[in-house]
N, C-alpha and C positions, 0 to 999 in steps of 0.2 A: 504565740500562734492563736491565730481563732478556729476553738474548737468549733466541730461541725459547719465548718464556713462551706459555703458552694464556690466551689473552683468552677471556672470554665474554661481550664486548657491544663492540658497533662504533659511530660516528656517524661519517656523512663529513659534511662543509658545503662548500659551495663553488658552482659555475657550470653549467656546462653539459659542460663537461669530468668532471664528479664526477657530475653526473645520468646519462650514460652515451651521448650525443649524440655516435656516431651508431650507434653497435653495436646496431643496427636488429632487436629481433627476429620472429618471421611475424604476430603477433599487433600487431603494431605497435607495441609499448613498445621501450623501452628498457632494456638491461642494462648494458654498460660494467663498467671494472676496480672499484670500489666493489663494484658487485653478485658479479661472481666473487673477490673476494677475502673478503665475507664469505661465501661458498660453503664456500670448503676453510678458513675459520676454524673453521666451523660445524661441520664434518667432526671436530672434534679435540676440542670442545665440547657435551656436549647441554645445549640450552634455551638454545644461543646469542640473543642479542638485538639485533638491527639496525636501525638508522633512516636511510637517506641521505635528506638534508634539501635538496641541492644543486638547483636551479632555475638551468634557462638566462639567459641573457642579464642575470644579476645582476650590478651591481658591488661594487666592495669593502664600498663603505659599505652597500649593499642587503643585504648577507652579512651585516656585523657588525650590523644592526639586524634583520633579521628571522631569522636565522640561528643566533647565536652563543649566546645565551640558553638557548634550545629543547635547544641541543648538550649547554651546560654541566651543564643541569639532569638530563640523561638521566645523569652519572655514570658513564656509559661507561668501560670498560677502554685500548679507543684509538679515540682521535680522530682524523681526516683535515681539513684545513683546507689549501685551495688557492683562491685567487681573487687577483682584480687583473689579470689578461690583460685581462680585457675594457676596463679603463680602460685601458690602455695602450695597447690598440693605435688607442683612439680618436684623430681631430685633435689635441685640445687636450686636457693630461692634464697633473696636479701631482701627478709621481711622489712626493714627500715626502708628500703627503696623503693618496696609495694606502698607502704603506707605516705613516705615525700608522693609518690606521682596519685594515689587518692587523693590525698592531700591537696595538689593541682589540678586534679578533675574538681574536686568541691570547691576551690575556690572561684573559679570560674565560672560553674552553675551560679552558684548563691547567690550573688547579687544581683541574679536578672529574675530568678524568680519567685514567687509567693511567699513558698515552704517549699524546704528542700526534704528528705526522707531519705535516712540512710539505714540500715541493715547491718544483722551480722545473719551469714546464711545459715540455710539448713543444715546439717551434716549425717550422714544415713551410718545407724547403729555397723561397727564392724572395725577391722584391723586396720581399715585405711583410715577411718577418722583417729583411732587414739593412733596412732604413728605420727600423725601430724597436727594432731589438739593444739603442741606446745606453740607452734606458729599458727596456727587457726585464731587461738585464744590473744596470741600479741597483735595479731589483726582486726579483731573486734573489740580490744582494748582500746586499741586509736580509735575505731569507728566511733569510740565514746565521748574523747578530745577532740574530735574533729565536728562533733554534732553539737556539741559546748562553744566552738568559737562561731559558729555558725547561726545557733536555733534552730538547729535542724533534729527532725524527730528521727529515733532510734527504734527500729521492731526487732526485736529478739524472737527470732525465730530457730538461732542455734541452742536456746534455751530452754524451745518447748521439747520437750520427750514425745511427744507422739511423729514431729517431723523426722525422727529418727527414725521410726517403725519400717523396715522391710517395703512393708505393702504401701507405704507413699510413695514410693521409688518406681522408676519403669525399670524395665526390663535391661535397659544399660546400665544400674546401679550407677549413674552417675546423674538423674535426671528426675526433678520429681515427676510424676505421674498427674491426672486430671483432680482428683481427691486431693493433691498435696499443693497444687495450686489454687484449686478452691480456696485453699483453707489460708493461703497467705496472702490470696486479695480480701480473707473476712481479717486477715490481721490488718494488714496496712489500712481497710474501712474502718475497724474500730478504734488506731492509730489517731486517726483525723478526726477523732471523735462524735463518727457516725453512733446509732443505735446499732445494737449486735444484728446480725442474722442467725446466727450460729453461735458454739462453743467450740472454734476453732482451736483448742488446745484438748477437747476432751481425746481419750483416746479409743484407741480402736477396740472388739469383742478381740476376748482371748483369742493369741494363734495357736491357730491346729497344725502343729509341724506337718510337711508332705513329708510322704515313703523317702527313704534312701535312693530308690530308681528314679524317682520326679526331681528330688533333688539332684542326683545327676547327670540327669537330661537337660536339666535346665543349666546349670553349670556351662556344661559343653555348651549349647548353645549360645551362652552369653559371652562364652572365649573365642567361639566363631564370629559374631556377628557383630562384634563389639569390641570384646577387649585386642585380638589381632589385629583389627584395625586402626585403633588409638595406639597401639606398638608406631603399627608402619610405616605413623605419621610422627613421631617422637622421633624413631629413627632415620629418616628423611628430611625433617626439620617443618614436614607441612603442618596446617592447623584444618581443622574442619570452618574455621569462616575465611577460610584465602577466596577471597576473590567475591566473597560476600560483600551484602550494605546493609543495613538496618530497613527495617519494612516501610520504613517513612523517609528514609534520606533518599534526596537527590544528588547524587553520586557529580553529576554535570555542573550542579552552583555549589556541590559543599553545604550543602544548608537542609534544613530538617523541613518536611512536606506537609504537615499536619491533615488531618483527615476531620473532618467535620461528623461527629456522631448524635446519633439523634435518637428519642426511651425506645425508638422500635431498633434501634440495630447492635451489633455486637461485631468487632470485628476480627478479622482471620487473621 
């Protein structure tokens, strides 16, 4: 790879972690590290070209079938390709058949474009990550073999301890927050071996535990608003991206829409 190379076209693919869920912004969309990494790409490039294709609540296989194609075709300079959290953290999950359909999502990027970039994600300090470490850990193991036959760069972002911290997290504990996506468009920029902005690994000022009462307001709150409704969709069989596209696919040719970004704009 050439380090610090100016790309001028991007594709991310991925989940809900790549669509920008929950980096919440006033107008009600979503930005996330995808969108601000093609920001300051764009800043270095005119007539840069961008397409994030990612949609929440996809799994692997949803990614390499509606996803990987669309990516390949765009011909992109570098590609982002991160999924599989979502099957893993379900019940029942056949980490080897996460890792085969990665496995044909990346094959089918790589060879169309620049640099490819794969991930192993965040995972938020608590009972649900080590419950499920032991298959999180056999999933960013491949991510290792799979970046090896490729040349594709790996950011360990399950590695930093501060992407754990509580407060990078929104309010759905499933989602990082606008700080925790900052910090992994300053990882994937120092990745490509941009100059730092930041020490995206430093950590946060000590936390000051809240009251027992704040901690239980918030609790309930996050079992109303949140966890009852990821039930109801488990139990139903629905996902939260049915019926979704990625912010750049044209749903009518199947093919990725790319948006042309220019150093004044940032997109939503």
């Amino acid at each position: 790879m050439q380090m610090n190379a100016t790309y001028t076209s991007f594709v991310a693919v991925g989940d809900s972690f790549t669509e920008g869920m929950s980096d919440r912004l006033p107008d009600g969309s979503y930005r996330g590290w995808a969108d601000l990494l093609a920001a300051r790409l764009a800043a270095r490039a005119p007539g840069f070209r961008y397409a994030n294709l990612a949609v929440r609540g996809k799994l692997i296989g949803q990614i390499a079938d509606e996803q990987s194609a669309a990516a390949a075709a765009m011909g992109a300079d570098l590609a982002t390709l991160v999924g599989g959290l979502n099957d893993v953290l379900r019940p029942k999950c056949d980490v080897d058949l996460v890792c085969a359909r990665l496995a044909e999502a990346a094959d089918r990027i790589a060879p169309g474009c620049g640099q490819l970039v794969l991930m192993r994600s965040p995972g938020r300090h608590g009972p649900v990550l080590e419950r499920f470490r032991p298959r999180m850990e056999q999933l960013f193991g491949f991510v290792d073999e799979l970046a090896a036959r490729h040349g594709a760069l790996v950011v360990d972002l399950f590695g930093a301890d501060v992407l754990g911290d509580p407060r990078m997290w929104a309010e759905d504990r499933l989602h990082l927050n606008a700080e925790g996506h900052r910090r992994v468009a300053e990882a994937v920029w120092q990745a490509l071996g941009h100059e730092p902005e930041l020490d995206w690994r430093a950590p946060l000022p000590p936390f000051v535990r809240p009251g027992w009462a704040s901690r239980r307001a918030s609790d309930a709150r996050f079992a109303r608003e949140h966890l009852l409704p990821w039930v109801g969709r488990r139990l139903t069989g629905r996902s939260s991206g049915d019926g979704r596209v990625g912010a750049h696919f044209d749903a009518e040719l199947g093919a990725a829409r790319p948006v042309v970004l220019g150093p004044s704009r940032t997109e939503g």
